[in-house]
C-alpha positions as CSV (number, residue, x, y, z in Angstrom):
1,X,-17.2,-9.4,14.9
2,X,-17.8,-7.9,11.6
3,X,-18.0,-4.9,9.4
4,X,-19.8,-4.0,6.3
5,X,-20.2,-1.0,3.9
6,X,-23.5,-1.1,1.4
7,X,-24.7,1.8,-0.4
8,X,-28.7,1.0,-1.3
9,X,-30.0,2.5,-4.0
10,X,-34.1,3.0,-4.5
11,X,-35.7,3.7,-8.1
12,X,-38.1,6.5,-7.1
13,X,-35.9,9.7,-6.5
14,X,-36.3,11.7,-3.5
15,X,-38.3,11.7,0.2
16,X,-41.3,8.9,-0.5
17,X,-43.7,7.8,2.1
18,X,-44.1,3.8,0.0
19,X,-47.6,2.5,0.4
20,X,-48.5,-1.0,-0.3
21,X,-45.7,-3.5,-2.8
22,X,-44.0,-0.6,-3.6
23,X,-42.4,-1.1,-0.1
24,X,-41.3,-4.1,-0.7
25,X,-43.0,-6.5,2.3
26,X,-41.0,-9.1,3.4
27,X,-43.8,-11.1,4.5
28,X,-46.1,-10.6,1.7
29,X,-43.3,-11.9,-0.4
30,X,-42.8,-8.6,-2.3
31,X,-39.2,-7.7,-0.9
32,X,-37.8,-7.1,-4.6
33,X,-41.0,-5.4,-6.1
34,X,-40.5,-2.2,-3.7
35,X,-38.9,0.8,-5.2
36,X,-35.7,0.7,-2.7
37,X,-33.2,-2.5,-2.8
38,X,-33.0,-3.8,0.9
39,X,-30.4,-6.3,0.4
40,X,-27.8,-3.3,-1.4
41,X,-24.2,-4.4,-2.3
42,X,-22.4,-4.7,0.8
43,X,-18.7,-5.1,1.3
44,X,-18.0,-7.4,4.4
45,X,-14.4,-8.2,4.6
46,X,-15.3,-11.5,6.7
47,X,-18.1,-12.5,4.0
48,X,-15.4,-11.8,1.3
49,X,-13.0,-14.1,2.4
50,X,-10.7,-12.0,4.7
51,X,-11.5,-13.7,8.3
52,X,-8.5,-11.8,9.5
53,X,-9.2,-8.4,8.1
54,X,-11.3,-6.9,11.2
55,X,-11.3,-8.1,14.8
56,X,-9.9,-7.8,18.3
57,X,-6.4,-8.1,18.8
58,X,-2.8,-7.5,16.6
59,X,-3.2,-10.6,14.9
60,X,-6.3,-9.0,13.0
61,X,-4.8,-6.1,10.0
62,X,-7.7,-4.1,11.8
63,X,-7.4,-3.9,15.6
64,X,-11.0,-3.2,16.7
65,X,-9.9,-2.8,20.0
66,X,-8.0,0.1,19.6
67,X,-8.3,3.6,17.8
68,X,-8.9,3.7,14.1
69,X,-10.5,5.7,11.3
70,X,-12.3,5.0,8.4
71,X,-11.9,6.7,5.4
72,X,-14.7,6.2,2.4
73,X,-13.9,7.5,-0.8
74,X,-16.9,8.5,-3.7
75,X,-14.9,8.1,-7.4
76,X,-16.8,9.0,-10.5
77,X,-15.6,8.4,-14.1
78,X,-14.2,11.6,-14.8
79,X,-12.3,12.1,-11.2
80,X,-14.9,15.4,-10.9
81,X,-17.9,16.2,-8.9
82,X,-19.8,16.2,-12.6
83,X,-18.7,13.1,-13.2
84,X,-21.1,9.5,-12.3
85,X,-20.5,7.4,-9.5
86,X,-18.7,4.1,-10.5
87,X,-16.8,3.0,-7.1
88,X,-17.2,3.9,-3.5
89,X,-13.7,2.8,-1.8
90,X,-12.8,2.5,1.8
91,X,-9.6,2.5,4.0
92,X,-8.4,2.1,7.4
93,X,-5.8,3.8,9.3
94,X,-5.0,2.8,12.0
95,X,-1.6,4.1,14.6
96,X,-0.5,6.5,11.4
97,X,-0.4,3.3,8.9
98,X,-2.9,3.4,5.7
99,X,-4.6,-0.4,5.9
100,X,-5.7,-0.9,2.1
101,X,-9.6,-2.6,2.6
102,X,-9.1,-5.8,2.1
103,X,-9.5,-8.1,-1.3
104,X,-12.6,-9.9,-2.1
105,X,-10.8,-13.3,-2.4
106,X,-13.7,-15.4,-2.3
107,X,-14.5,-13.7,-5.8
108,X,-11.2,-14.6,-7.3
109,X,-8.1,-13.2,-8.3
110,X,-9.6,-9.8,-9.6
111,X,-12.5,-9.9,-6.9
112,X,-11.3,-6.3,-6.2
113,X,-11.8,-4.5,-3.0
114,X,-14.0,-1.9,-3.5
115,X,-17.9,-1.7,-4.4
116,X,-18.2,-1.3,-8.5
117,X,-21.3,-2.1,-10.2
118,X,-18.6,-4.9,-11.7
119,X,-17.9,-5.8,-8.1
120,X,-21.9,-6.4,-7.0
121,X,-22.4,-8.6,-10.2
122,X,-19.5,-11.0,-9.1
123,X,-20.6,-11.2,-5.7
124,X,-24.5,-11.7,-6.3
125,X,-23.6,-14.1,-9.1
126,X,-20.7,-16.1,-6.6
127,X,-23.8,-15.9,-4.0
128,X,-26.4,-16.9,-5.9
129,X,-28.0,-13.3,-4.7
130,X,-30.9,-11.5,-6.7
131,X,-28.8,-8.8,-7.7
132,X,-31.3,-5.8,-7.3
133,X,-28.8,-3.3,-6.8
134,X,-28.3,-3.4,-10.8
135,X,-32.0,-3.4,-11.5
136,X,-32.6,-0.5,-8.9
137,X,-30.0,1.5,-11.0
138,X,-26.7,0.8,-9.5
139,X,-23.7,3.1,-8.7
140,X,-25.1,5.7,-11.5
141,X,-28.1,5.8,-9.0
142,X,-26.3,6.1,-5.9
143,X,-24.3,8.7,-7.4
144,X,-27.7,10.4,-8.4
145,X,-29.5,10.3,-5.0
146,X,-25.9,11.9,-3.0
147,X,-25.9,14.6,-6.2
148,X,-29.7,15.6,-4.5
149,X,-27.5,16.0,-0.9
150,X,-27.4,13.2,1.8
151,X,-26.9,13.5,5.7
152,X,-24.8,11.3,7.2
153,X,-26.6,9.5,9.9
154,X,-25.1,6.8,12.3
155,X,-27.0,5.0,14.2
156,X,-26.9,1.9,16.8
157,X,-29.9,-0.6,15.7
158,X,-31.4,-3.6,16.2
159,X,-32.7,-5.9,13.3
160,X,-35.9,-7.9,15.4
161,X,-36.9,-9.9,12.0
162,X,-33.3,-12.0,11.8
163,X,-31.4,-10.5,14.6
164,X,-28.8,-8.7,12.8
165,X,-27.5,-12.2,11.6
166,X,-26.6,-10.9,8.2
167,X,-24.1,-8.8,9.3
168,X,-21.8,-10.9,11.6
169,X,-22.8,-14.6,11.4
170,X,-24.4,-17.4,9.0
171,X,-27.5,-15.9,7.0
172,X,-29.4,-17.4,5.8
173,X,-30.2,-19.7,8.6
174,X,-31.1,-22.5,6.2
175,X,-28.5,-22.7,4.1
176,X,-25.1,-24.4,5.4
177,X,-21.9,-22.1,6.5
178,X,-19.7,-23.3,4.4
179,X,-22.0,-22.3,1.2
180,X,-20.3,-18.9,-0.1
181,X,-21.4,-15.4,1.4
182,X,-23.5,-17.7,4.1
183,X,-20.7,-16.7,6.5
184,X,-20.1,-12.9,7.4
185,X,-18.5,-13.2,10.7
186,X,-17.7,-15.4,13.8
187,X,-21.1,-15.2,15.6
């Protein structure tokens, strides 16, 4: 069991019906010439380094099985709406106590634990990760696109291509577990 945050970010502003690379076709080999990044920047607290962080039981600082919220936080450089994007930061609460996310330890001692555009170079570099997050814009374009207005959708889904893999288990298949940000949860 896992959890993950990633913003995505996409170079072409606005609503686009993508036609040909410019969608960025896994099987054509064209993922990173599409105007969207599909891998984003995510934060998995498992993938990180905190196996503990998130799971069933009191011996995890997250209890899965029982009540929490989330809380996600959007900071900009000058603290104001006007201001641009430069960290999206996330919290737990969980039986009236504030659980701090947890900190990126695989990354080192200033890993951090919150997405920054600092944050996504660490991790693609540690990874070995194309990072195209940075090349699609970065925070400054996530920022941009929830300026335009966003809707917040959740949704149950099913990845068919790698069966959701990346999100709670080792991906990519082929390379061993033990390589870092190969494993992102117990499955």
């Amino acid at each position: 069991m896992a959890t993950a945050f990633t913003p995505h970010v996409c170079s072409k502003a606005g609503l686009t019906k993508c036609e040909g690379s410019e969608c960025g076709d896994n099987d054509a080999g064209e993922r990173y010439l599409g105007i969207c990044d599909k891998d984003g920047c995510d934060y998995n607290n498992y993938r990180m380094g905190e196996q503990s962080f998130y799971g069933t039981g009191p011996s995890f600082d997250v209890d899965s099985s029982r009540p929490f919220s989330i809380v996600t936080q959007f900071i900009t450089s000058d603290n104001t709406d006007a201001g641009d994007l430069v960290e999206i930061k996330r919290f737990y609460v969980q039986d009236g106590k504030v659980v701090p996310n947890s900190e990126a330890s695989i990354l080192g001692p200033q890993g951090g634990n919150s997405v920054t555009d600092d944050f996504c170079e660490k991790q693609k570099s540690k990874f070995g990760d194309l990072n195209d997050f940075a090349a699609k814009g970065g925070m400054k374009a996530m920022g941009e696109a929830l300026d335009r207005g966003m809707v917040l959708v959740l949704s149950l889904w099913d990845d068919t291509q790698v069966n959701m893999l990346w999100l709670d288990s080792a991906y990519p298949t082929d390379q061993p577990p033990r390589k870092p940000g190969v494993l992102r949860g117990p499955c």
